[in-house]
C-alpha positions in Angstrom: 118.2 110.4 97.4 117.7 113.4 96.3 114.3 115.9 95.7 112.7 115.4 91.9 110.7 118.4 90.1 108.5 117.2 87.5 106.9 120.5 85.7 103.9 120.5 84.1 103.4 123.2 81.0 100.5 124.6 79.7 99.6 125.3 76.1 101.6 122.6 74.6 99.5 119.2 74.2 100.7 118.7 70.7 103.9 119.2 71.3 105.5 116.0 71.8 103.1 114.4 68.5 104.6 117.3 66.7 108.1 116.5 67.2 107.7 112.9 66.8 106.8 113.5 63.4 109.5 116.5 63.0 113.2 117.1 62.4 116.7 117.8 64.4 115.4 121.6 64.4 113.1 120.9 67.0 115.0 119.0 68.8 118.0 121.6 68.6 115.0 124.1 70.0 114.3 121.7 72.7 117.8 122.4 73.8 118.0 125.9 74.0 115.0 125.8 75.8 116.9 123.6 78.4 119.7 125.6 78.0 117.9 129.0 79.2 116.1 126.8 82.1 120.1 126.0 83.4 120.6 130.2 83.2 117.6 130.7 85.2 117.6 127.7 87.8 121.1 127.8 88.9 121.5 130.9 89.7 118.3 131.1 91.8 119.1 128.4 93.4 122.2 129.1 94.6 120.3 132.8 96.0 117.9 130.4 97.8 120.7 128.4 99.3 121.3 128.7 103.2 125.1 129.9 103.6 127.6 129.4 106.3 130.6 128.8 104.8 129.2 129.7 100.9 130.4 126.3 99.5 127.3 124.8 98.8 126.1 127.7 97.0 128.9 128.0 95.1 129.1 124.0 94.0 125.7 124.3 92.6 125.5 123.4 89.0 123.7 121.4 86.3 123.8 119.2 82.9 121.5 118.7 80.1 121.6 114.6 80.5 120.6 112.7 77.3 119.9 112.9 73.8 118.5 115.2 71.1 115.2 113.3 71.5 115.2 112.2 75.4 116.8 115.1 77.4 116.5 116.3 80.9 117.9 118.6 82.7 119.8 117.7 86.3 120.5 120.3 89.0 123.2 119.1 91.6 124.6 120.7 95.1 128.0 118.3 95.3 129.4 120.1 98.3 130.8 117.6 100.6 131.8 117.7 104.3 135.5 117.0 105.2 134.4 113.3 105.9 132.6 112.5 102.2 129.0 113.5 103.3 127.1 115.1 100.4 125.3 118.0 103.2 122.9 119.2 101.4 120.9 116.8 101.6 120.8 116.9 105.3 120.3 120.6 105.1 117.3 120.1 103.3 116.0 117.5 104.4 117.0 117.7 108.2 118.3 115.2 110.8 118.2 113.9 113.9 120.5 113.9 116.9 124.3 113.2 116.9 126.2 111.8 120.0 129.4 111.1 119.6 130.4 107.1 120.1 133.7 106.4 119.2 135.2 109.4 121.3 134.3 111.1 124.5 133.0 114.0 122.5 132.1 115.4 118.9 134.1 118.4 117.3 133.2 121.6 115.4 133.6 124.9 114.0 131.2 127.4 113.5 132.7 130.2 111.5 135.9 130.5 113.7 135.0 128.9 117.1 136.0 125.2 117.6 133.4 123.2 119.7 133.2 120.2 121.6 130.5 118.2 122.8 129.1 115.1 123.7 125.8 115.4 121.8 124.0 118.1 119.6 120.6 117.9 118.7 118.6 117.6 115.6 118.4 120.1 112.9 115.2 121.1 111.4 114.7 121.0 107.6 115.0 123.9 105.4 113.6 123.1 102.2 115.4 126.3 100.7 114.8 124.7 96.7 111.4 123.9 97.2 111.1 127.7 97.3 113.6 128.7 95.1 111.4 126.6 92.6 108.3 128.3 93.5 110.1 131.7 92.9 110.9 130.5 89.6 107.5 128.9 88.2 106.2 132.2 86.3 109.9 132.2 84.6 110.2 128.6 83.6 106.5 128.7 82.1 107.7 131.7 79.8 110.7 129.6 78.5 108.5 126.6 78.4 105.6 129.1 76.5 108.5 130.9 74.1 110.2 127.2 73.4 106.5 126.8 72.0 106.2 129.5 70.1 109.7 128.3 68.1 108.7 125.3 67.9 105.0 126.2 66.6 106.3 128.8 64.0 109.2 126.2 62.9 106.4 123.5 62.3 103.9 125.8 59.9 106.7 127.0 58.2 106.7 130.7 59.8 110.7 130.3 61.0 113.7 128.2 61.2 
């Protein structure tokens, strides 16, 4: 239910034959590599995120998933609403309109006001991460390129 980035990297097609064939080192530089994408994704995305209240900014985090060999890296915004409702997802991906059914009208705050009303209508989309990850593509190719370089210079016996 939620948005998937797949990334593509250049300049490493020998990479994963390489590390088949290789030791815990490069796996343990696999790592760090995933460790310095959390330092630079969160962060960025939390800037990116749309803030009313700050929350879901705030509740952004992530988690190298996995094993040495099989790792990848998950990005999650877990605010939820005062009913359970995970809202980011509806900030991102929108939704339609809301009439209230079960009483004679809906209620809400924004910021300190309190609201009532029978119906509002939909909210548009703001795909706020699909641009924080655009922001980011020149900075995750140079951790992508430098976890490379390691791994490269580890492999022809130029470093450890």
């Amino acid at each position: 239910m939620g948005t998937s980035f797949t990334y593509e990297a250049e300049g490493l097609d020998n990479l994963e034959r390489n590390m088949n064939n290789s030791d815990t080192v490069v796996r343990i530089s696999v790592n760090e590599g995933f460790r310095a994408l959390q330092r630079l994704v969160v962060p960025v995305l939390r800037a990116f995120t749309p803030r009313r209240s700050g929350k879901l900014a705030r509740e952004t985090t992530s988690e190298i998933l996995g094993q040495l060999d099989n790792q990848s890296l998950e990005v999650r915004q877990s605010s939820r609403s005062e009913n359970g409702v995970f809202y980011g997802y509806i900030v991102r991906e929108g939704r339609g309109p809301i009439v209230a059914k079960r009483a004679k009208a809906l209620h809400f705050f924004i910021g300190d006001q309190e609201f009532f009303r029978h119906s509002v209508g939909p909210a548009l989309p703001n795909p706020y991460h699909i641009r924080a990850m655009e922001s980011m593509k020149g900075g995750i190719q140079e951790i992508v390129n430098q976890m490379g370089e390691r791994i490269t210079a580890y492999l022809s016996g130029k470093g450890g």
